[in-house]
Structure formats: C-alpha cells, structure tokens
N, C-alpha and C positions, 0 to 999 in steps of 0.2 A: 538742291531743293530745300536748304537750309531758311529760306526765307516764306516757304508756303504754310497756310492755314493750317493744316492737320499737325503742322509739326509745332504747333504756337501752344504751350500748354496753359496760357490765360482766354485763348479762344473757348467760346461756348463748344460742349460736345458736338451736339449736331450740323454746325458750320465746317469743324473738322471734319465728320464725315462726309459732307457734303464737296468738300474739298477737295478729301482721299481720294473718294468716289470717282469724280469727273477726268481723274489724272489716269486711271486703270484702264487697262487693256480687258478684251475677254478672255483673253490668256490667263491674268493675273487675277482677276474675279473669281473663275473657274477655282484657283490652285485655294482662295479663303477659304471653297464650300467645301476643301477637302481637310481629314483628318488620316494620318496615318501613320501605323504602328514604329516606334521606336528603330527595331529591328530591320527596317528599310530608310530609313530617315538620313541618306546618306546628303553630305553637303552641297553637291552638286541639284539633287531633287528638291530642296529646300530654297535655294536661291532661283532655281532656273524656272520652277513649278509657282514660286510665290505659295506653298502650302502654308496654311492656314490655321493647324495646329496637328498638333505630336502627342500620341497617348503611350501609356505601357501599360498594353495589357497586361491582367492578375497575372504575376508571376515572373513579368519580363523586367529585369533590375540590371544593372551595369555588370554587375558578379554576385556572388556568393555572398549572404552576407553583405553588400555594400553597406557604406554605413550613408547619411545623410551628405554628407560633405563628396563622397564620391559621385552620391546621385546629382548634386549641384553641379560640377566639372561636367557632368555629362549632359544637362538640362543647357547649359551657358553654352557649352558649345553647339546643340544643335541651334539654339539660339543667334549666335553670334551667326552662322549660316545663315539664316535666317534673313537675319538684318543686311546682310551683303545682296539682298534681292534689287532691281531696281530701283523701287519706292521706299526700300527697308522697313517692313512693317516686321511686328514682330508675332513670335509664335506664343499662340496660348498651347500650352502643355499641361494636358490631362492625366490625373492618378482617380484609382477608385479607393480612396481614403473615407472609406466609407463607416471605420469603427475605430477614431484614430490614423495616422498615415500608415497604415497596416501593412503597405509593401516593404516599409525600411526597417531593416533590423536595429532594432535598440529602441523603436519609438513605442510611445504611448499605445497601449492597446486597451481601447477602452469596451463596456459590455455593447453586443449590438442593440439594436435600435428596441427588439424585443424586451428587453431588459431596463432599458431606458424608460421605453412605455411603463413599466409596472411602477418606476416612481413617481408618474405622476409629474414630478418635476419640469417646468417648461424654464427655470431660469437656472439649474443645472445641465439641461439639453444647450443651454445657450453658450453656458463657460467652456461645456465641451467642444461646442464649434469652434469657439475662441483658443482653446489649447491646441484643437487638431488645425485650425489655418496658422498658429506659427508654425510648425513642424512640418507643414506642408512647405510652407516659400521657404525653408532652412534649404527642401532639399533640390531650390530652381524652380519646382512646379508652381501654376500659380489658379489651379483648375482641379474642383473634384469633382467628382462625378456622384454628389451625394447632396441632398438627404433622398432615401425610399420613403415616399410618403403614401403607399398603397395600405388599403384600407384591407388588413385581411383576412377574409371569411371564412377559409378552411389551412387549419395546422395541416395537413398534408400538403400542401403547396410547399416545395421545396425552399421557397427565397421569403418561407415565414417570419424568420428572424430577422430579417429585413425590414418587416414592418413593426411600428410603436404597439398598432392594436388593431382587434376585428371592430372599434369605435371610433367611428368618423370624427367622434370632437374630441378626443384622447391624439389622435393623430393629428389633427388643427392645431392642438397646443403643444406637442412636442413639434412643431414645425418651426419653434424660436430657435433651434440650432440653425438656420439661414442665419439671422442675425446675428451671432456669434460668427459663424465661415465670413460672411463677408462685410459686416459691420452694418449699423444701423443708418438706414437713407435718412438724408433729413427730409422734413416736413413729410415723408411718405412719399416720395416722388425720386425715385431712385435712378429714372435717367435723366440727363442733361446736367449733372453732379458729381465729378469726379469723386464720391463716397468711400469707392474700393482702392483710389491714388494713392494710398499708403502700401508700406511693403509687409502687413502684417496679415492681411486678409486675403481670400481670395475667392474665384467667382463660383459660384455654389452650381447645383443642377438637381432641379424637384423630378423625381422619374416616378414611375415608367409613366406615364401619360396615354391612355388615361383606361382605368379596372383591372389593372394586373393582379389585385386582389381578390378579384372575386369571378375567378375563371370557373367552368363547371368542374365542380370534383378535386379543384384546388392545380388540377396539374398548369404547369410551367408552361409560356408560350398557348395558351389554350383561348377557350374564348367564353368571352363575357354576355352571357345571354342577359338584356336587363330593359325596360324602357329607358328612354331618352331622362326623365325624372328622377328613376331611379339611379340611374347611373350620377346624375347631376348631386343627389341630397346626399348619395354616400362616397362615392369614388372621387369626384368631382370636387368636392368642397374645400379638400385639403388646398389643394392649390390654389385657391381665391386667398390665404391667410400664406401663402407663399408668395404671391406678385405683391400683396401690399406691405412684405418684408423688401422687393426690388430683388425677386430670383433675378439671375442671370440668363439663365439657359433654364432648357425644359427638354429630358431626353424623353421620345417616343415609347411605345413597351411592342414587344416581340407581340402581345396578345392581339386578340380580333373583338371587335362589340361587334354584337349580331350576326357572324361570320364576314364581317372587313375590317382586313387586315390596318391595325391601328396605322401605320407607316403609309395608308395609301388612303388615310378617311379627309379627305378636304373640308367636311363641315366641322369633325374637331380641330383637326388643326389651326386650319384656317378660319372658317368661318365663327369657331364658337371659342378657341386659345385667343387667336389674335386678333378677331374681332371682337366679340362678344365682349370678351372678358379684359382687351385691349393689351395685351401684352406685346411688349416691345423689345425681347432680346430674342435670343438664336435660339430655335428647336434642332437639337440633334438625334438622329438616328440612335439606336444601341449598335450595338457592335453587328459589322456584318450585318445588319439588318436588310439589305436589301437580296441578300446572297436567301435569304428566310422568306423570300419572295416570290422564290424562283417557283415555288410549289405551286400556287397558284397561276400564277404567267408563265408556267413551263422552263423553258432553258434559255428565254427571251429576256439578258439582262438589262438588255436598252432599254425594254419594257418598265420593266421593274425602277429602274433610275427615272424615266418620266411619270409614272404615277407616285413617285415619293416625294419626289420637287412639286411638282403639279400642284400635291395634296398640302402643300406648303413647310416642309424639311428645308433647312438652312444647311445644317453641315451634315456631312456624311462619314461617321466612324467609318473607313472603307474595311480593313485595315490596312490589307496589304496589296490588294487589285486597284491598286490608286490609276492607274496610266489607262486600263477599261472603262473604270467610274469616269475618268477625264474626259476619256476620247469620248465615250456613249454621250458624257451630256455636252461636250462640243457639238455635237453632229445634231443633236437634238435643237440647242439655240438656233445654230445657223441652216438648222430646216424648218424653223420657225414653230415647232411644235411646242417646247418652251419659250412663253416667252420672254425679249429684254427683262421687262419690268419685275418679271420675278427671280429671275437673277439676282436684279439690284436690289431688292428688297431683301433677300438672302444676306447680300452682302452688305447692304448698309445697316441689318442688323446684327453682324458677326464685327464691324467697325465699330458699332456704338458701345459693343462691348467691351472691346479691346480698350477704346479710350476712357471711359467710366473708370476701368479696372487699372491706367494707370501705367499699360505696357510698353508705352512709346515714351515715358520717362524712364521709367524701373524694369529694362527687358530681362535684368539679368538676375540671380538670384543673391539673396537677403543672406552675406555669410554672418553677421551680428547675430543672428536668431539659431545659429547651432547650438548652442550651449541652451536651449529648451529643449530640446530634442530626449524625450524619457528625463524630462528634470523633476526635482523632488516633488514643487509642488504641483504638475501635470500629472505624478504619479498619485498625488494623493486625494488626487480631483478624482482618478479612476476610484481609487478604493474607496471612497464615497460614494460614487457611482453604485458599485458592486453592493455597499451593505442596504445600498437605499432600495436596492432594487429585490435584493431575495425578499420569498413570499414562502412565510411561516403557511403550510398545509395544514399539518395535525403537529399536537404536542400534548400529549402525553395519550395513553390509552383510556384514561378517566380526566376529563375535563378540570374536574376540578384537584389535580395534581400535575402540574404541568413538568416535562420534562425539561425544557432550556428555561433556562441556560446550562450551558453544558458546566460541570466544575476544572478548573484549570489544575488543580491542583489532586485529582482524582491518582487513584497510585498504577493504576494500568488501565492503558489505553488502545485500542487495536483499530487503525485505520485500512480501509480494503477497498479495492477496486480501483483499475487503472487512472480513472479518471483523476485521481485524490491528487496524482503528479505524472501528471500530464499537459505542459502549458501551451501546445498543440489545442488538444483536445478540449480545454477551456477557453481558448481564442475562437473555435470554432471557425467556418467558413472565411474569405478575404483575408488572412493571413499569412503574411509571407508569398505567401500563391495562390491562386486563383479560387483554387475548392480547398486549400488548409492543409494542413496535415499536421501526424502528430511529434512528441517530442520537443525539446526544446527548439523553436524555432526562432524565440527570440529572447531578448531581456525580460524577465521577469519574475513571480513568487507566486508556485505551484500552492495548492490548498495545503499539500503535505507540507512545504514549507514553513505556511503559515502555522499550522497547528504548532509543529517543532519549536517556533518563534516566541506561540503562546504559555504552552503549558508550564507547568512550574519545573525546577530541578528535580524535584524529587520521584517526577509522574515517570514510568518507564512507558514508550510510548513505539508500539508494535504495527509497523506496517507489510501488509502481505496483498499483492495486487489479488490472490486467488484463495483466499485463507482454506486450508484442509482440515482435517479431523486430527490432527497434530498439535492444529494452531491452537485450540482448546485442549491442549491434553496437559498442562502445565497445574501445577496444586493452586497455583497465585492464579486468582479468575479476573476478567477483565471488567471492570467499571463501565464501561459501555463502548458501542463501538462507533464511528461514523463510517458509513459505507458510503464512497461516490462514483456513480453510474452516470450514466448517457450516451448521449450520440456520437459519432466522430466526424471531423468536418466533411462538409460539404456544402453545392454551391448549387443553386439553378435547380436545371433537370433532373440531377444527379443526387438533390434531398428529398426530391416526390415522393412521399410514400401512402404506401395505400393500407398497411396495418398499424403505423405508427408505433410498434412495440418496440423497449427498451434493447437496445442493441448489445453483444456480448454477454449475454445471457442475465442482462442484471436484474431480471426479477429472480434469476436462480441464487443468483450470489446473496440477493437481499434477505430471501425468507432463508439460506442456509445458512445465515451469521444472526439474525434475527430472531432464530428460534433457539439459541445458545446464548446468548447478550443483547440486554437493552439498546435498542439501534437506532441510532440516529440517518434517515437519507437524505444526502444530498444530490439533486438531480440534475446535470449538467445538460441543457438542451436548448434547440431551439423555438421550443416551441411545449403544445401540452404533451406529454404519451400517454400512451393506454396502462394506467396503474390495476392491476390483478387486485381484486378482494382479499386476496388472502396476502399480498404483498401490504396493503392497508391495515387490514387487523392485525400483521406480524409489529410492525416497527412503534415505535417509540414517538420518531419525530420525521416529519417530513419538508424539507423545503424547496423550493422552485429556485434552481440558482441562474437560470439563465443560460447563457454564454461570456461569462463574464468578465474576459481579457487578460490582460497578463496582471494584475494584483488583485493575489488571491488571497490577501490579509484582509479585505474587503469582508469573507466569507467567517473569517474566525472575529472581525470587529464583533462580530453579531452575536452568533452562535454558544460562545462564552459570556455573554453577555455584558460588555462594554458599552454597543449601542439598542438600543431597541430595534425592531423590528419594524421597518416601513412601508417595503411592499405590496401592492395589492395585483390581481391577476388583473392583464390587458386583454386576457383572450378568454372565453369562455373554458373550462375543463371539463373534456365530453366522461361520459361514460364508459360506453361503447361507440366504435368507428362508426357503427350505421347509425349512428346519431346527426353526422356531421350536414352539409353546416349548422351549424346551431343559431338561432336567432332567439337573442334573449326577447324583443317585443311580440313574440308568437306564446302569450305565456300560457296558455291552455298546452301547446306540446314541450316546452323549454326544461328539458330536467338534466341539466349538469349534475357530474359530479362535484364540481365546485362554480358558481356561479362568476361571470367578472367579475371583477371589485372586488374577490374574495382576500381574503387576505389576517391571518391571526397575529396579535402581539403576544409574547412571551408569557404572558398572562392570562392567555387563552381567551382573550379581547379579539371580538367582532372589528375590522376598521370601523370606524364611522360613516364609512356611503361606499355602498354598495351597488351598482350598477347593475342591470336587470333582473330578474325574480327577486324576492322578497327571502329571506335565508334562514327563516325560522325552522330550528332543529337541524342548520346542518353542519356546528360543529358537533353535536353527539352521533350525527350519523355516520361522521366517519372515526 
C-alpha cells in the first residue's frame, strides 16, 4: 500500500483521511476508538486490535527510576507493533505531563498550573509548554494529556492546583501553553496543516470538559449546578481561546452539569463542542470513565459504552477492559443502535490527528532531543517560573519596616519544617506517580538546598525539621528563622478537603519558632489554607510559594533579595472555610482574607491591579 493517499505526505490532510478511512475494516476502526494502558499493550494486541493509542497511567514507567531514553525503547517498540498492523497506522501514546514530563526521573519539574496562574504570565506558560513538548518526544510519547483549564471556585476541590485560577480570563490567558505543547497553527486554522509534523511538539488535550471547577462544595467527580449561561461565561470560555490555539483533543470530566453525567451529555459534546463551537479533533474519555458510569446505568456496561459514543466520545481511555469495551461496542454497531456514521466521525477525527501531528512520518521517538531532558536552560525556565510565581502575604509586622529581604550574610540562621527539603513535597501531586509522594523522587534543589547555596560563608545555618526547646537554648540567638510548611501530595479525590488546615501540625510549629525568632513562612501548597490569627500576628513574613517543582533556588532568587517580588494571588484567600466559594462580584458579602490580585513587593507595595474588592487597609490589617 506504498502507493496510497494517506501515506503521500504532500497530500492534503483530509484527502488522507479520506483515504485511510474507506480502506478500514470495522474491526480496525473499532481498535482507533480504543486507548489502552501500557501494562497490557502486548504486541500481538497492538497489531491484531489496530489499537489506537497507549497511555501510562500516573505512575506506570518501564522501572524505577527509568530515565528518558529507557522510556523511548519502550514507546518505539510498542510502536513499531503497532505499525506491523495491516494498514500500519501508527500509535499516539499518551503521558499526563501535566507540570513538566513529571513521570520521567531527571526531567524538568516545573510549578503546577496554580502557581503559574499567580504570574500572570501567558508567554512564560508558553515557553513552558515549549520545554515540556521537548522532553516529552525525548522520551517516544508524542500526547499529553494537559493543560487543566477548569475555572476553579473552591480550594477544597482536590485537583485545585490543577487550575491557573477561580478567573475565567486569568485561565484564557494562561491557556498560551497550547501554543507552546504543540506549536502555533498558521493563519489560526490548525487543521488541514501538518503544524505539529515536526518532532518537537506535540498534541495537547484542554480537560476536563466542561465545570469540573465548580462542582458543589468543590468535591472531585461532583456536579455542577449552574445555568446553561453561566456555565458558558465561566467554565466554558476557556476553551473558545484553546480551539483557536488548534487544541488536539478535549478530554471529558468525571463531573455532572445538572445531574448528567458529563461523559453522556450529547448537547455539550456534540451538539454545542463540535457543533457550536465547530471543533474538529478527538474527545476523549478520562480514565475509566465509563466504568464511573456504572452508578447510574447500574452493572449495564454496554449501556454505559452507547450513551458515551452516542453523546459523541471518539476514544475511550479503557484502560485495561479493552476486549469488553470492543466487543460491547461491536455488538452495538452491528445491532445498529450505534450508528456507521458515528463511528466514522470518531475515527476520521482520531485520523486527522494523527496526520496534522505528523505520525505517519515521525512514528518513532526523537533521540536528538535527550540531551534537554532536566537541561540547564529548562531548568532555569523553572526557577523563573518559581520566583515569578511566589506571592509576598505579609512583610514585616509594621508596614512601614519591612522584613525581606532576608540578609544572606546574617551570622545564624535556623531553617524548620519538613517541607524546607523535601522535593516530594514541593513537586506536589503528578510526580513521579500518580498522587506524589515524598522524598527525593527526582533530580532537583530542595529549598534547603537553596538557602545552603545562598548564604554567605560565614552565616552558620541550622536546620531542624521539628526544632525543640534545645534548639534555642545556645548563648549565639538566631537572626531569624524561615519555617516551611504545607500539604503533602496528592491527587484527585484524595486532596478534597473540607477544613483546609495546614497539615503536620504547621500552624504549631509556626507560632512555636515564631514566638522565639523573627520568622519568615513559607507555605508550600496547593492551593489557599486556613491561616490562624494568631499564626498571622506571630510571623514576620509570609509567602504563598505554591507547588513549585523541583528548583527550589526559584524561592531563595527572591526572598534574599536578588529578584523582586511578582506574584499575585489567582484565587481569592478565604478567611474562614464557611466562607467558601467566594465570589469576588458579590461585593456587599466578598470579605477575604486577602483579595485576588493580592499580592506585596518587598517594599510593602500593593501590585498595581488588583482583581475584585477594592483593598484599602488590607496590608495594615494583617
């Protein structure tokens, strides 16, 4: 078949798939709409199934440790399976490279999307997508399953840090890291233009689709009570400013609007994604999605498979019930309850991607581009990232004497709390594995690091994750202290909470070193937490450091004062939990403790725009 259209790389896209298309079996169609986990992706299933693409799930890597070039060997070869199919089409292979390529040890880890948001920055979100799509094709994948563009409205929602901001036009503009993952369409018209045929980019995916930010009460999988309007002005918008970047993909969200189930609504999908709005690549499933189905349709998974197709799903993350998912919707076409046409529509838009993106040239993976994989200047794209993004809270206890910059050359120093070197715990969730964890997990420069890095020779420089009544009992008293606290990873369901209080006791640790030495906190999180009054009046300095990857010299740029201070808050900072959601346009009830936009310089400087309420008196009030 060396001589047919789809394989002609000067032929128009769509002629190719037109091509593809008419030469396919139902067999071979079926096997596109499937996606399925690494861990089953054996080479006989691969060729005999025509599967359609290959993910690894958070966590599932070649070994230990793999480095980039192992996970390549492993991508090429299910690949080369692949192509051994009759048609040899080839596999898109899926990573959730969602903060950097965060499955591969040694790569870039840059802050999540939370932290991103607070700089404001849309043409640094941009260079990030540009560092993280090399490191991605370094290692075969040529698919992520990222950017989270959910708009979202309550910090207790576990997959907070996933989103830029609780503002619908802060998440618009950080939605330029499309552009960077998969390179800029010309004239705005991103199909029928092989744009992503290069081996440097690759195909993006705008999720959850559509209000996984703003489920009742924030929980995970929940549902989005909202009108049709409202859903459209806030949830909705981000993605109008992601199809005219030419997204690839659009994955579904686990959640419900109005109680239906996103995965089964045929007017978003279909009628208002791909008509409406006229988008032309693949919707895919999340993971398992349809097995999330089962509640409503009972134990009826055939059920569940025709109202996801129906509602207009192109591929289906299975992951691992691939040959169910096949048979069910075998049995379905050919009893006609699905019908042809939406089959083909499925697949001639999982073909138009394939060929835009380049795969039926370049199946295989890009070894030239290992040597960027955690390279100097990727890493130092993160620590710009990092300094751009902390958001100065309080600095000093009297306004007009501000605490930071911190002195480097101060004669003792006392650093406390786990967090301070822990590059686990500053990676935060999608790390290494699926919900994180802590510890060194990969290449990188713990805060402690950085400090050690910073200060002068002469500073003796005291770290105790738990400091005791010891740790102060020395004649030499301490110059001041930085304490860093937060969350420890997690992921999804599994970060819900419903007190939001600092974990491991760090409001105890903070007012017990606080009340002995000038203290600086650093607060490692995803999101805002519940700051105590008396945790506030105790400290010196306080700043919002995010989640903010593995360079953690990012954090000392600042703080000693090398860079200024840029950050501003993406999410409102409640009070109190029963405040939540907050809506800053409700401003007769809107009383944060610190408003969006908040954000001091060094100088104990207001930013310059400040997004909802008006913020008179509230650096003296804290």
């Amino acid at each position: 078949m060396e001589n047919c259209i789809y394989r002609d790389p000067r032929a128009p896209v769509e002629a190719r798939v037109t091509d593809l298309l008419s030469r396919m079996t139902l067999h071979e169609k079926l096997g596109q709409m499937t996606q399925i986990e690494r861990s089953v992706a054996t080479p006989s299933v691969l060729a005999d199934l025509s599967i359609g693409s290959v993910l690894s799930l958070g966590g599932s890597s070649p070994f230990e440790n793999a480095s980039s070039e192992d996970w390549a060997e492993m991508i090429d070869g299910f690949q080369r399976s692949a192509l051994e199919s009759r048609l040899g089409i080839p596999l898109l292979y899926g990573v959730d490279a969602v903060h950097g390529n965060n499955n591969v040890y040694g790569a870039t880890i840059f802050p999540h999307n939370i932290g991103l948001g607070a700089t404001r920055d849309e043409e640094l979100a941009r260079k990030i997508g540009v560092a993280t799509a090399l490191e991605v094709r370094a290692c075969g994948s040529q698919y992520t399953f990222a950017p989270t563009v959910a708009v979202c409205k309550d910090p207790r929602w576990g997959r907070c840090y996933e989103s830029f901001s609780e503002d619908t036009d802060i998440v618009r503009k950080m939605s330029s890291i499309i552009s960077g993952l998969q390179g800029q369409p010309p004239n705005g018209h991103p199909f029928g233009y092989p744009f992503l045929a290069g081996r440097d980019n690759v195909v993006a995916c705008a999720k959850h689709f559509v209000g996984d930010g703003g489920t009742h009460d924030g929980i995970n999988e929940g549902n989005t009570m909202s009108s049709y309007e409202e859903l459209e002005s806030i949830h909705l918008a981000p993605y109008i400013d992601c199809l005219s970047q030419g997204v690839c993909t659009i994955m579904a969200s686990y959640t419900s609007w109005n109680g239906t189930p996103m995965h089964t609504s045929k007017y978003l999908l279909t009628d208002v994604l791909k008509g409406k709005l006229g988008f032309k690549g693949f919707i895919i499933t999340d993971c398992a999605a349809l097995d999330r189905l089962s509640k409503p349709f009972g134990s009826n998974y055939r059920r569940c498979v025709l109202q996801a197709i129906s509602a207009g799903i192109d591929m289906v993350m299975v992951p691992l019930r691939y040959q169910l998912y096949l048979d069910d919707l075998r049995m379905l076409v050919e009893s006609g309850e699905i019908p042809m046409s939406r089959i083909d529509d499925a697949v001639e838009r999982i073909l138009r991607v394939k060929f835009v993106a380049g795969l039926f040239e370049y199946p295989l993976s890009n070894r030239s581009l290992l040597d960027k994989v955690g390279c100097k200047l990727h890493r130092e794209l993160a620590r710009e990232a990092v300094r751009k993004s902390l958001v100065l809270l309080k600095n000093g206890k009297d306004i007009t004497k501000p605490f930071l910059p911190l002195d480097k050359n101060a004669k003792r120093i006392l650093v406390a709390g786990q967090h301070a070197d822990d590059l686990g715990f500053q990676c935060g969730g999608w790390t290494k594995t699926w919900d994180g964890q802590g510890g060194r997990v990969t290449i990188g420069t713990t805060i402690l690091d950085a400090i050690k890095a910073t200060v002068g020779e002469e500073t003796e420089l005291v770290y105790e994750q738990n400091p005791s009544l010891d740790t102060f009992s020395s004649n030499q008293p301490f110059s001041f202290s930085i304490v860093v606290v937060g969350e420890a990873p997690y992921c999804e369901s599994g970060g819900d909470s419903k007190d939001l209080i600092i974990p491991f006791n760090g409001s105890k640790l903070i007012r017990f070193v606080a009340e002995r030495v000038p203290t600086l906190v650093v607060l490692i999180s995803g999101r805002p937490m519940h700051l105590e009054t008396s945790v506030l009046e105790r400290v010196e300095g306080l700043i919002a450091a995010w989640l903010p990857g593995s360079e953690g010299a990012g954090v000392t740029d600042v703080i000693f004062g090398d860079h200024e201070f840029q950050g501003r808050l993406p999410m409102s900072w409640f009070r109190k939990v029963d405040q939540l959601p907050m809506n800053p346009a409700a401003s007769t009830c809107y009383d944060p403790l610190f408003p969006i936009g908040f954000g001091l310089t060094s100088k104990n400087q207001l930013m310059d725009a400040v997004e909802g309420k008006k913020t008179e008196g509230i650096i003296s009030s804290v």
